[in-house]
Backbone atoms as SQL, in Angstrom:
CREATE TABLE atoms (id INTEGER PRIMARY KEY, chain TEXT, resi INTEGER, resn TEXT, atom TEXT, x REAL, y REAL, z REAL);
INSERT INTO atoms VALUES
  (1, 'A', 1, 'UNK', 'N', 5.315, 7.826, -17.434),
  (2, 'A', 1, 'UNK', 'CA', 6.242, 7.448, -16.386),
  (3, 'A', 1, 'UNK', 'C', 5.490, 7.309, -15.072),
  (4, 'A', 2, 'UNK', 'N', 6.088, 6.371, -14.108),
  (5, 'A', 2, 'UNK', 'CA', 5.038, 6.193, -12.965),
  (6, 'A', 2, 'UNK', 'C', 6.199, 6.311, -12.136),
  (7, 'A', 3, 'UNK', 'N', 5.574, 6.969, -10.878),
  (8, 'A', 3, 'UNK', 'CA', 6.192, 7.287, -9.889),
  (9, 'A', 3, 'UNK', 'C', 6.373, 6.127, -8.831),
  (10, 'A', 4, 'UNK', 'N', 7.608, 5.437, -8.555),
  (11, 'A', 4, 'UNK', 'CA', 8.010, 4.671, -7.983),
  (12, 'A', 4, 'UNK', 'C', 7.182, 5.029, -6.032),
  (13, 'A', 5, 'UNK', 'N', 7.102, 3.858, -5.517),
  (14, 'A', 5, 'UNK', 'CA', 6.350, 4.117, -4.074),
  (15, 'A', 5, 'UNK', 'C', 7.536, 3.524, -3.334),
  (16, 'A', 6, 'UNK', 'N', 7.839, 4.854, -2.480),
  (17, 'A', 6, 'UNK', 'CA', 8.980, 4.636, -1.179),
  (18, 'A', 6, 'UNK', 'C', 8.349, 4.272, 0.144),
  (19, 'A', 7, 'UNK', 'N', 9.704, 3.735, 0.940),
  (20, 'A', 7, 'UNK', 'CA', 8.767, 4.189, 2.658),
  (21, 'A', 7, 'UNK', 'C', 8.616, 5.742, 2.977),
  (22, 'A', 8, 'UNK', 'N', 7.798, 5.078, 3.562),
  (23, 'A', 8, 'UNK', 'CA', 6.649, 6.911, 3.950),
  (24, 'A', 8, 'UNK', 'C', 5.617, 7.286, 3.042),
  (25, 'A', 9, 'UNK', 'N', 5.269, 6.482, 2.425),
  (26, 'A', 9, 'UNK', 'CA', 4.432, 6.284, 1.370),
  (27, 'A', 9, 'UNK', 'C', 2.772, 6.550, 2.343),
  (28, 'A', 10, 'UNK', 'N', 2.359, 7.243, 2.003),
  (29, 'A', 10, 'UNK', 'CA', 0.736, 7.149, 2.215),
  (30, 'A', 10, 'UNK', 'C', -0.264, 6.678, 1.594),
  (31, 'A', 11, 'UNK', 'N', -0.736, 5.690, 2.426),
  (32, 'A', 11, 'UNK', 'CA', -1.882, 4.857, 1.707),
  (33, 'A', 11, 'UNK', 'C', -3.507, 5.042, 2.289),
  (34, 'A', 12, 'UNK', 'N', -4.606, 4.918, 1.234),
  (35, 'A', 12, 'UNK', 'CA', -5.926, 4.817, 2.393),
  (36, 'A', 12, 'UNK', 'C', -6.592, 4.021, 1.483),
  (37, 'A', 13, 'UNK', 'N', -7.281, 3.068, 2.720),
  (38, 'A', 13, 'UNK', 'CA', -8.197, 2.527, 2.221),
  (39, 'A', 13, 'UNK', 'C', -9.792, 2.713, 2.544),
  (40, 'A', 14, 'UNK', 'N', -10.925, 2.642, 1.052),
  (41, 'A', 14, 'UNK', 'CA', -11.827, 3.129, 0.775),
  (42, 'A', 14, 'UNK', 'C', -12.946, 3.461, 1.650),
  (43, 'A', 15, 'UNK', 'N', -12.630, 2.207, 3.109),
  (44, 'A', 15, 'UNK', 'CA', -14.104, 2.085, 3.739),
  (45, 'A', 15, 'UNK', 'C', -13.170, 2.191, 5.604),
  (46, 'A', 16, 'UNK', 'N', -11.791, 2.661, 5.393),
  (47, 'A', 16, 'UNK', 'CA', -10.982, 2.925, 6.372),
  (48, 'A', 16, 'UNK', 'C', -11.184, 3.914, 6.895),
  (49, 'A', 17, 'UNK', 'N', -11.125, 4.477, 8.154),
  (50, 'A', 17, 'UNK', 'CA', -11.269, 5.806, 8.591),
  (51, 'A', 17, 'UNK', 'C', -10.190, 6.791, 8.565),
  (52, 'A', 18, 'UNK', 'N', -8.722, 6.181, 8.594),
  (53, 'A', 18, 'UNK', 'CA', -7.793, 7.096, 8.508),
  (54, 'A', 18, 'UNK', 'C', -6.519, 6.477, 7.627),
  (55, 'A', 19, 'UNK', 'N', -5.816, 7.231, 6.885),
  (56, 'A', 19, 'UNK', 'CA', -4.678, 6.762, 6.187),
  (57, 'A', 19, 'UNK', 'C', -3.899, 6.212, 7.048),
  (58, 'A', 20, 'UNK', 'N', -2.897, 5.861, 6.324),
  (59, 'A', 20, 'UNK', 'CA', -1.495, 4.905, 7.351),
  (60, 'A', 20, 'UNK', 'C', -0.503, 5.282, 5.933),
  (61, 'A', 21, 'UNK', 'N', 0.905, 5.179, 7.209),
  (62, 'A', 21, 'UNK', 'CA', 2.044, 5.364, 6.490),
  (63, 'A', 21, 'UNK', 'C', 2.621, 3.892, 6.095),
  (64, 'A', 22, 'UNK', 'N', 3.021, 3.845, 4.969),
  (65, 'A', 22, 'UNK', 'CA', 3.669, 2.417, 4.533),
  (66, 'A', 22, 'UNK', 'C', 4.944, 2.242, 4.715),
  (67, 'A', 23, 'UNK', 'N', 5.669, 1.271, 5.506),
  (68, 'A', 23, 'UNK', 'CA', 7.023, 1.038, 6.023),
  (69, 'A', 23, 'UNK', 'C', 7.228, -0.206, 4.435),
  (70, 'A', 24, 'UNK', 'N', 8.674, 0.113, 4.106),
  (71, 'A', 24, 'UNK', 'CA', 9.512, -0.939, 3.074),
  (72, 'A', 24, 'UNK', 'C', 10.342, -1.347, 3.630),
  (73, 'A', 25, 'UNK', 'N', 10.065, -2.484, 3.417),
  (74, 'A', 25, 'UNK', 'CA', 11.524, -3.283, 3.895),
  (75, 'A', 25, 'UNK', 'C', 12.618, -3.368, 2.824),
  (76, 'A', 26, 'UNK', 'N', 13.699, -3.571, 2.977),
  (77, 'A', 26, 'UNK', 'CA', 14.559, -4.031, 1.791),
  (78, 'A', 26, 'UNK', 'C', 15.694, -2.917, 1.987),
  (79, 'A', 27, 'UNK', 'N', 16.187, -3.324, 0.811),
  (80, 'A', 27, 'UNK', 'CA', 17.971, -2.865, 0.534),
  (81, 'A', 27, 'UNK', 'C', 18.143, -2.162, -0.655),
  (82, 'A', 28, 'UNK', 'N', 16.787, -2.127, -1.350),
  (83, 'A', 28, 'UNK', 'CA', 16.879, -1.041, -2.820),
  (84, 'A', 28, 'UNK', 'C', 16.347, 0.241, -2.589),
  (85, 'A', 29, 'UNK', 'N', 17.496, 1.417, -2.257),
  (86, 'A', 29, 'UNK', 'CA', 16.996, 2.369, -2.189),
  (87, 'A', 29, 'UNK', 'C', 17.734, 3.458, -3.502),
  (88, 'A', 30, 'UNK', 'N', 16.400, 4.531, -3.896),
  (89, 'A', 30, 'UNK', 'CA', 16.197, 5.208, -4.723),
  (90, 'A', 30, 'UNK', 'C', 16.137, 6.695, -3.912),
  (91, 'A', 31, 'UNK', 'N', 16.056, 7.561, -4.689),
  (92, 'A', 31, 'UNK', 'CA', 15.502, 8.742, -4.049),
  (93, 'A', 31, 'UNK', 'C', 15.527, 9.080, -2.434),
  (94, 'A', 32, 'UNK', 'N', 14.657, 9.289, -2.251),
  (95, 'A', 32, 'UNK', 'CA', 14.527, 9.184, -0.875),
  (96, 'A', 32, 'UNK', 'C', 14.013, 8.622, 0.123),
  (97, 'A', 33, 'UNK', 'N', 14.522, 7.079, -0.228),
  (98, 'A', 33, 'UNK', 'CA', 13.993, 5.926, 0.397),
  (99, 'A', 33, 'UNK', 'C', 13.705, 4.642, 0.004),
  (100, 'A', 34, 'UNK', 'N', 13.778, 4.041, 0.616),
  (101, 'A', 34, 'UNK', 'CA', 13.433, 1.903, 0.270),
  (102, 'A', 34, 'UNK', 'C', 12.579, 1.733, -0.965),
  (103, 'A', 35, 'UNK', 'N', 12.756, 1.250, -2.295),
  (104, 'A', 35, 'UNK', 'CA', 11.601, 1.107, -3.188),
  (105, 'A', 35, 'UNK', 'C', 10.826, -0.233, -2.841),
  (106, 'A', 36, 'UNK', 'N', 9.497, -0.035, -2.857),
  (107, 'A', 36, 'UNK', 'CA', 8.464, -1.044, -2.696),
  (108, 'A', 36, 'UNK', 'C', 8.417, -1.969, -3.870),
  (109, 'A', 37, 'UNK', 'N', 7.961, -3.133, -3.487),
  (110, 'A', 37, 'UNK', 'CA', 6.983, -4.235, -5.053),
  (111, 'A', 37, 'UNK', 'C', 5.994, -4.671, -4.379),
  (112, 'A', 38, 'UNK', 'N', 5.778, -5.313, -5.151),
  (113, 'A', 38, 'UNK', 'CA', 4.220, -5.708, -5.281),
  (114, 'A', 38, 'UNK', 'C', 4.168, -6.545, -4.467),
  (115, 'A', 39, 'UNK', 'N', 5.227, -7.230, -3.446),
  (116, 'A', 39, 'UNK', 'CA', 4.660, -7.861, -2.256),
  (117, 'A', 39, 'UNK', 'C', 5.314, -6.878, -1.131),
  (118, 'A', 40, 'UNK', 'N', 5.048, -5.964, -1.233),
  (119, 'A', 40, 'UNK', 'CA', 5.094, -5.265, 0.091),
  (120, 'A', 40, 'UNK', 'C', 3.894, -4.686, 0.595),
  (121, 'A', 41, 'UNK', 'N', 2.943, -5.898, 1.270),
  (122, 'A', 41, 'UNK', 'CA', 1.909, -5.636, 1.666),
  (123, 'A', 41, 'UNK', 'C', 1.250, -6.734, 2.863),
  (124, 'A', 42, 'UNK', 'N', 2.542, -6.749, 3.652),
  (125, 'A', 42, 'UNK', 'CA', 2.460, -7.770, 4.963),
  (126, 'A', 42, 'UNK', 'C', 1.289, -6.717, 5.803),
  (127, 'A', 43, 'UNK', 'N', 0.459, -7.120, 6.680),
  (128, 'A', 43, 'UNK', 'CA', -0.419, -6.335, 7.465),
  (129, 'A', 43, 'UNK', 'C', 0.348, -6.117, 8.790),
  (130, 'A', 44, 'UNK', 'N', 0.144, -4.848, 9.111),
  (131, 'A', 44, 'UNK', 'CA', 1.554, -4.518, 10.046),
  (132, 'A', 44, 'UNK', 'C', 2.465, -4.261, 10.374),
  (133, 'A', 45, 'UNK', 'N', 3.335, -4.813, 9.216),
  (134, 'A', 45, 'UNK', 'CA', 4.573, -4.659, 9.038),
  (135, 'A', 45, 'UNK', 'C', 4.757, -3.762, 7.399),
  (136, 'A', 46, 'UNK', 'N', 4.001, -3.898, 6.622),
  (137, 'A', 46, 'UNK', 'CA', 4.468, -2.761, 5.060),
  (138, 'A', 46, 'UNK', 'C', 3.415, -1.880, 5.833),
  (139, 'A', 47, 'UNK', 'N', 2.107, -1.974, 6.141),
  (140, 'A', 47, 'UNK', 'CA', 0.701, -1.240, 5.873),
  (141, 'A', 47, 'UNK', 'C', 0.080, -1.655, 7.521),
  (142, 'A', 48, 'UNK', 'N', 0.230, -0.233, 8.092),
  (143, 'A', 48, 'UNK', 'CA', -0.747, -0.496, 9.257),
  (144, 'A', 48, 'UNK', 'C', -2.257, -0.571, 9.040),
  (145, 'A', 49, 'UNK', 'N', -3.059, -0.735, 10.185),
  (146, 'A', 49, 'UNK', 'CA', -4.458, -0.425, 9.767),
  (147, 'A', 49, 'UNK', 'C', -5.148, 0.711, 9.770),
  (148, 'A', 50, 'UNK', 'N', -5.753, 1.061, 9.372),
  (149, 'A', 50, 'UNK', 'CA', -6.681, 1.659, 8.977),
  (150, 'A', 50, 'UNK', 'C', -7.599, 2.714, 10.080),
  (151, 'A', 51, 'UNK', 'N', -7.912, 2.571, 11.475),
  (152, 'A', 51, 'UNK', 'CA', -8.406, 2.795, 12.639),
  (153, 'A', 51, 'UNK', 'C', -9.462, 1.614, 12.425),
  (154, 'A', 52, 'UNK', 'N', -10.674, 2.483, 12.140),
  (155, 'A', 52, 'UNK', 'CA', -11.624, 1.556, 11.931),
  (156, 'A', 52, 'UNK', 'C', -12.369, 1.090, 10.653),
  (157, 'A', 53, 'UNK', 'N', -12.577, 0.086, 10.583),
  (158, 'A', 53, 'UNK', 'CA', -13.266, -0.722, 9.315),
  (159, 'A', 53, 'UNK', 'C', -14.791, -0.100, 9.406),
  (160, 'A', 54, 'UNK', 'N', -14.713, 0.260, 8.238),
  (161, 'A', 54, 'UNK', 'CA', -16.508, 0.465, 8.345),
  (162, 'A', 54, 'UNK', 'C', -17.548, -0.651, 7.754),
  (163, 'A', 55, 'UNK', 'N', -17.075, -1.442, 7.248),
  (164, 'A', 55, 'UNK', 'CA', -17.663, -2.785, 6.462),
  (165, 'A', 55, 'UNK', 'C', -17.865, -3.499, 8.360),
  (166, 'A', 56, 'UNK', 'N', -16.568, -3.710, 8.582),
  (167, 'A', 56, 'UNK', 'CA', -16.567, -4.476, 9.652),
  (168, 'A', 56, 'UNK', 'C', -17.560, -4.264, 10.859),
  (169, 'A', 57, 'UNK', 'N', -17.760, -2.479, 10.858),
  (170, 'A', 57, 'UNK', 'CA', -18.349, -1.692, 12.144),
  (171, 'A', 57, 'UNK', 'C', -19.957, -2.257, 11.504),
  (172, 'A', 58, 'UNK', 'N', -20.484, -2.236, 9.812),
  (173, 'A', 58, 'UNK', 'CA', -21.565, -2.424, 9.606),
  (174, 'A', 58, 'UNK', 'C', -21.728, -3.834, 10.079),
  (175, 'A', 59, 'UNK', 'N', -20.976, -5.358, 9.981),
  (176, 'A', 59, 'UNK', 'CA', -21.654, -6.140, 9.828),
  (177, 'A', 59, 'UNK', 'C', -21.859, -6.585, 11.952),
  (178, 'A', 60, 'UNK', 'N', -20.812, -5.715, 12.856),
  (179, 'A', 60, 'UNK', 'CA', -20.806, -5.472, 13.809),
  (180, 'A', 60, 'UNK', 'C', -22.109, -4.402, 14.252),
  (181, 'A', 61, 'UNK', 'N', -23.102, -4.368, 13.828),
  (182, 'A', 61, 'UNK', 'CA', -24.165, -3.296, 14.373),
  (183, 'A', 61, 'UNK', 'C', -23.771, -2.216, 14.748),
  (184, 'A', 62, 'UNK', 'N', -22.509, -1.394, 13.784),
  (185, 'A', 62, 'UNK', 'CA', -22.340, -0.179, 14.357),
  (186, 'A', 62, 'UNK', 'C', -21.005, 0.138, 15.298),
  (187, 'A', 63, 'UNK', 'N', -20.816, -1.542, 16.152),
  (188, 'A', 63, 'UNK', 'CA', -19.751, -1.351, 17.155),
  (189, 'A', 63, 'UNK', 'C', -18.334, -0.547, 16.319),
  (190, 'A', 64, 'UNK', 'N', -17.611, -0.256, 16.873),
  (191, 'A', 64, 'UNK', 'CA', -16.384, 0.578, 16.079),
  (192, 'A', 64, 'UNK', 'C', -15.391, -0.717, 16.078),
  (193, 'A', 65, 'UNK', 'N', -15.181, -0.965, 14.897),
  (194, 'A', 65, 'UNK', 'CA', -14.311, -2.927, 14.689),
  (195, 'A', 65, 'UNK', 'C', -12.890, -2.054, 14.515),
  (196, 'A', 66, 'UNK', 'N', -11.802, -2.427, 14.565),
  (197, 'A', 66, 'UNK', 'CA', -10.485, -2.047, 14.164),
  (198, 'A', 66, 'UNK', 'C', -10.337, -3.017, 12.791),
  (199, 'A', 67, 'UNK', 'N', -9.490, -2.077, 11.876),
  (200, 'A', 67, 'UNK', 'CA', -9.183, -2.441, 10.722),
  (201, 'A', 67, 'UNK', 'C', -8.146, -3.253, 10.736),
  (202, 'A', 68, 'UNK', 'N', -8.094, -4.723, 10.594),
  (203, 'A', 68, 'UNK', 'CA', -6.824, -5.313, 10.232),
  (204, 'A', 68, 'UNK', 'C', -6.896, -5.591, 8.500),
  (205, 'A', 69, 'UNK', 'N', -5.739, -5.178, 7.710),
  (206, 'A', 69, 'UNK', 'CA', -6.093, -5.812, 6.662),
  (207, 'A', 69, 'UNK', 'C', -6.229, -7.023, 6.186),
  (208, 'A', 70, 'UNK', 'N', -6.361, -7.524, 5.307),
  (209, 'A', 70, 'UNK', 'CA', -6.832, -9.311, 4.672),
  (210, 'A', 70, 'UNK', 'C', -6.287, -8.812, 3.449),
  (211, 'A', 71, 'UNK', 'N', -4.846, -8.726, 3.245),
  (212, 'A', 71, 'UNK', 'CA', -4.604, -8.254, 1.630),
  (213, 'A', 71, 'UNK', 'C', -3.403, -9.601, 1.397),
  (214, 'A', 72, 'UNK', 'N', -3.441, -9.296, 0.081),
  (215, 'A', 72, 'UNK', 'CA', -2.229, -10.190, -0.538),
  (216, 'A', 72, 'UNK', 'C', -1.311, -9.465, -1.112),
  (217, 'A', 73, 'UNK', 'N', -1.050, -9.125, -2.698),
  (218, 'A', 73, 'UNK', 'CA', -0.071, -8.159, -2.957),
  (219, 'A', 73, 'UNK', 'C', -0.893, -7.411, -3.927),
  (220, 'A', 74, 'UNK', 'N', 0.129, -6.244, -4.065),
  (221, 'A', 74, 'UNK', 'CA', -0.634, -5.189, -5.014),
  (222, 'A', 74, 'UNK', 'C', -0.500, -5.683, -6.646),
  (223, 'A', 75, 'UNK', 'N', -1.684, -4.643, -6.815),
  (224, 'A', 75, 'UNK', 'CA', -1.901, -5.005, -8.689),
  (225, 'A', 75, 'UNK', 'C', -1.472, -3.428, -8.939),
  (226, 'A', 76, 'UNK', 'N', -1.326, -3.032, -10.562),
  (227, 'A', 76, 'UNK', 'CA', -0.434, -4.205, -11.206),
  (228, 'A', 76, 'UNK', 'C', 1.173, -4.395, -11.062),
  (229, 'A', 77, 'UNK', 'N', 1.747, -3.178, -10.516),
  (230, 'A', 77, 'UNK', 'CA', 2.980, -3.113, -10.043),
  (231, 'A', 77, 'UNK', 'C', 3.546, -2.714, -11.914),
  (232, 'A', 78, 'UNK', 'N', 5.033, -2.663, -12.083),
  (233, 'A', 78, 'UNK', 'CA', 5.900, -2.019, -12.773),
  (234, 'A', 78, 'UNK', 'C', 6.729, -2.927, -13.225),
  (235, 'A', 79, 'UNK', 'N', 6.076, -3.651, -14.016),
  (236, 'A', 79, 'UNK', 'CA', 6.453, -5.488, -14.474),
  (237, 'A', 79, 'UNK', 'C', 7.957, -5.440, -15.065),
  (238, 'A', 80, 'UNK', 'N', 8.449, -3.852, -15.474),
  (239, 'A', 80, 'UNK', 'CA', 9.079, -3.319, -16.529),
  (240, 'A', 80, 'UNK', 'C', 10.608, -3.127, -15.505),
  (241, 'A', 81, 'UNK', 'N', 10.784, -2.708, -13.991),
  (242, 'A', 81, 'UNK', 'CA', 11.468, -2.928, -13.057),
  (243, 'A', 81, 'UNK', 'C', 11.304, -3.504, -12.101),
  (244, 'A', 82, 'UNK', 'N', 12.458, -4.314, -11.733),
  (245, 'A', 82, 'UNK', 'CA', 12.500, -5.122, -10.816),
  (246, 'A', 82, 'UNK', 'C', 13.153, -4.856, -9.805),
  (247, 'A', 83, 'UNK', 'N', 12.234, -5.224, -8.363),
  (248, 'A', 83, 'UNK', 'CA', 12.813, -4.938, -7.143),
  (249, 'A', 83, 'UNK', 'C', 12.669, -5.997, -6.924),
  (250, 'A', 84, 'UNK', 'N', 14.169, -6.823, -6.454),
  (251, 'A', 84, 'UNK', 'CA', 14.232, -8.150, -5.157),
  (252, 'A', 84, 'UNK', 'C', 13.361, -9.204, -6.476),
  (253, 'A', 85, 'UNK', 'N', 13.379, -9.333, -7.514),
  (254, 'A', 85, 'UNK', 'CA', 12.788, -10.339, -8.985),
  (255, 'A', 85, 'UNK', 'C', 11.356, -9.792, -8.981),
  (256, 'A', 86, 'UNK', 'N', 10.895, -9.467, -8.229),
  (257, 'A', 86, 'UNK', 'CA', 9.642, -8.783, -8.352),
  (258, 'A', 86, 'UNK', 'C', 9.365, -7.232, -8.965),
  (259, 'A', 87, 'UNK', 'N', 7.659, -7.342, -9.533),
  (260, 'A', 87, 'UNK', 'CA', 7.628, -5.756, -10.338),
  (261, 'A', 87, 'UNK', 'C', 7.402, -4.153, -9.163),
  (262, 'A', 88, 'UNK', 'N', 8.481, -3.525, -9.547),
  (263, 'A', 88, 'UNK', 'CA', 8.414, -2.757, -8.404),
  (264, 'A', 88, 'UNK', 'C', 6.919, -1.976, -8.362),
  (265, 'A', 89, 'UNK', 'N', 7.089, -1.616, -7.159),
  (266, 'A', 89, 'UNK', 'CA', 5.451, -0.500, -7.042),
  (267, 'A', 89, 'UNK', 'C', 5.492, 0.435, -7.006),
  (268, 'A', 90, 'UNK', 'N', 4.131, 0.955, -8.102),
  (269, 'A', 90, 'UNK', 'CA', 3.860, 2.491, -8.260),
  (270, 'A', 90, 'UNK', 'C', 2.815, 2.941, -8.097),
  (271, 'A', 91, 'UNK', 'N', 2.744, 4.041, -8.005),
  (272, 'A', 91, 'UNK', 'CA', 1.419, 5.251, -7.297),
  (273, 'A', 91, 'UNK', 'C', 0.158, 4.940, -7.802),
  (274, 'A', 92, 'UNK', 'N', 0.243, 3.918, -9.248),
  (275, 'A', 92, 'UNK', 'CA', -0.987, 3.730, -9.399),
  (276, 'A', 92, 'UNK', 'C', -1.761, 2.465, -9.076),
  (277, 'A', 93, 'UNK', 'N', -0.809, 1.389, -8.346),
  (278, 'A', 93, 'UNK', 'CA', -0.684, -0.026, -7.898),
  (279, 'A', 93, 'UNK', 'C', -2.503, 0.082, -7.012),
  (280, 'A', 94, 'UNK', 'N', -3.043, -0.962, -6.473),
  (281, 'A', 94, 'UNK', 'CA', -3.741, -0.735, -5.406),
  (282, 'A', 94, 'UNK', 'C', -4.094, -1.971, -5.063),
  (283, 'A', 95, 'UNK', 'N', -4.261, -2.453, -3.790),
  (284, 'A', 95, 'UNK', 'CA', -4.468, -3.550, -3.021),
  (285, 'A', 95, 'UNK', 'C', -6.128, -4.035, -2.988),
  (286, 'A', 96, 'UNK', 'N', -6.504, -4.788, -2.774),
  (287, 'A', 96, 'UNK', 'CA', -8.030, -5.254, -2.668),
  (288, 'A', 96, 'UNK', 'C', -7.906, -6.251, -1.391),
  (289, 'A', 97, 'UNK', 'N', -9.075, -5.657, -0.651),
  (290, 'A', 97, 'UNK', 'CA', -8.954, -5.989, 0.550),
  (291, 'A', 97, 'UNK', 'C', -9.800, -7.491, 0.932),
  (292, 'A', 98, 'UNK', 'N', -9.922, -8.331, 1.337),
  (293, 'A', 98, 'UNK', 'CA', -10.837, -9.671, 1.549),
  (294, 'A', 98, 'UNK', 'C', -12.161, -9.242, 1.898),
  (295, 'A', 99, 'UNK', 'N', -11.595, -8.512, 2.960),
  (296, 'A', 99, 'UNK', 'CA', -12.894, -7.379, 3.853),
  (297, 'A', 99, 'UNK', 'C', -14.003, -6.576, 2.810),
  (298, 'A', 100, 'UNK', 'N', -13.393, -6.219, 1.585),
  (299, 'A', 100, 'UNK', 'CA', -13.876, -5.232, 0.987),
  (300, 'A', 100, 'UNK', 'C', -13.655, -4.303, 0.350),
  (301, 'A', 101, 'UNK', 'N', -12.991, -3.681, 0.839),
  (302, 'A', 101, 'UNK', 'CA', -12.134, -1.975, 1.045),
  (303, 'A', 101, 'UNK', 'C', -11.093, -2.652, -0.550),
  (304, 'A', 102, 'UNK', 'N', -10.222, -1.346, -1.104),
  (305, 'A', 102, 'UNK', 'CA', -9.793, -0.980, -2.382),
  (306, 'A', 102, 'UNK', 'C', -8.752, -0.357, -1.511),
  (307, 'A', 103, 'UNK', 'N', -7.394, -0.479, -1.235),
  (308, 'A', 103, 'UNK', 'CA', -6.428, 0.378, -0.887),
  (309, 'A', 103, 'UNK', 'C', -5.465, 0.903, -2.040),
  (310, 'A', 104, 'UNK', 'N', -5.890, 2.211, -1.871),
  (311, 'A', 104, 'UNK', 'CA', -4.993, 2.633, -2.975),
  (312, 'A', 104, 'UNK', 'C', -3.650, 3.930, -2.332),
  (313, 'A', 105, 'UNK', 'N', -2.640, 4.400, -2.928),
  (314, 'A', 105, 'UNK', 'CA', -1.424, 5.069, -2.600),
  (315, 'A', 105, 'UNK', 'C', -2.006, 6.578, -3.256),
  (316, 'A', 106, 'UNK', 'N', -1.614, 7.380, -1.705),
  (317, 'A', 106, 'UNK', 'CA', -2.117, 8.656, -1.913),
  (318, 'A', 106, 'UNK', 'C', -1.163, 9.655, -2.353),
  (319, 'A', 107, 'UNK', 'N', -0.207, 8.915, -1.696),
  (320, 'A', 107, 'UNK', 'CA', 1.254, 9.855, -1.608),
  (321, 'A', 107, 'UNK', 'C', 2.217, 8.556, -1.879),
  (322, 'A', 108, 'UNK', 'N', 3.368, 8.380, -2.947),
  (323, 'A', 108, 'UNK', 'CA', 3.985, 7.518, -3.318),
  (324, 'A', 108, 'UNK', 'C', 5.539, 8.032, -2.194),
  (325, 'A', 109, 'UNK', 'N', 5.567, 8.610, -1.267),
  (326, 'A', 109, 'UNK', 'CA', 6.501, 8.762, -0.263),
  (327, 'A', 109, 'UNK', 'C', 8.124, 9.633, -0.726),
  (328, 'A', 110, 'UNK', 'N', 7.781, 10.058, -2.716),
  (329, 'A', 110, 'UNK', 'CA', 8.546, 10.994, -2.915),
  (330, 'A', 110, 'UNK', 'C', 8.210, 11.443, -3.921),
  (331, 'A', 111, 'UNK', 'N', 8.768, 12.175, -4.841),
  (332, 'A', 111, 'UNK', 'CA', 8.521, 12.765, -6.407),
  (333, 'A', 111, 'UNK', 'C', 9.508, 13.147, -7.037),
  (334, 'A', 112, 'UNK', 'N', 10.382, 12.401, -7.219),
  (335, 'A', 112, 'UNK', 'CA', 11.966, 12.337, -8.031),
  (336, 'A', 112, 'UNK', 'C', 11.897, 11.017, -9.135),
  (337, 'A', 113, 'UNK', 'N', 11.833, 9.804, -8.106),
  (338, 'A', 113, 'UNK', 'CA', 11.986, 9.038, -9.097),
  (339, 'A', 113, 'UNK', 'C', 11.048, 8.020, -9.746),
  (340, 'A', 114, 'UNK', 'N', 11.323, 8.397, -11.156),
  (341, 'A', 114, 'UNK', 'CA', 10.212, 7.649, -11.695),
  (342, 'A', 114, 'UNK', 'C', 10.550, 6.545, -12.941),
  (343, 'A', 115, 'UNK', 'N', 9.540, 5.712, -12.915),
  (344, 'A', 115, 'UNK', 'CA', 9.655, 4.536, -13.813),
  (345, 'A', 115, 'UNK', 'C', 9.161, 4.379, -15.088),
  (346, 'A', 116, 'UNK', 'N', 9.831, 4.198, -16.268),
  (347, 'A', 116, 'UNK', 'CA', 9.116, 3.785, -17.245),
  (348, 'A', 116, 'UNK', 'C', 8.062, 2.669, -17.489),
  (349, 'A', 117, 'UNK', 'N', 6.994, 2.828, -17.534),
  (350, 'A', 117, 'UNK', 'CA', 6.182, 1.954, -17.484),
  (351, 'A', 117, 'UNK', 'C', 5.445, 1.195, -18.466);
């Protein structure tokens, strides 16, 4: 069973300096809170950044770059439920960044409800 990812969800990515909380948009709520899919991964608006990029700070000589992400949607998502026609997202989903970086879910934002997968 996989644990469905709400808002308030904590995410980090690999070469990021600090986690970020994940905001859901939508109207399907579970447990305790908005369930995510696999396109909830607008930069900014699902997933803030990061502080600083360290890929970015390397190809910057060091300068401290701010992390914006370059993502599309998460893999592989929960093909098995559907949020909004899409496969909802779970704790084991993770984003790949353009930049580099691997964002993966640290904290799926509850621990009640879960999905057959």
């Amino acid at each position: 069973m996989a644990t469905l990812v709400v808002t308030e969800a904590l995410v980090q990515c690999a070469v990021g300096a600090t986690p970020s909380a994940m905001t859901i948009i939508g109207n399907i709520i579970a447990g305790e809170g908005m369930i995510g899919n696999i396109s909830s991964a607008i930069p900014f608006v699902n997933i803030e950044g990061f502080s600083v990029c360290s890929i970015l700070a390397a190809a910057t000589f060091g300068a401290k770059t701010e992390c914006v992400p370059a993502i599309e949607s998460w893999i592989p998502g929960v093909p098995t439920v559907l949020v909004g026609e899409e496969a909802a997202l779970d704790q084991t989903s993770m984003l790949v960044c353009d930049e580099g970086g691997v964002i993966t879910i640290e904290f799926p934002g509850q621990i009640q409800i879960n999905a057959a997968a």
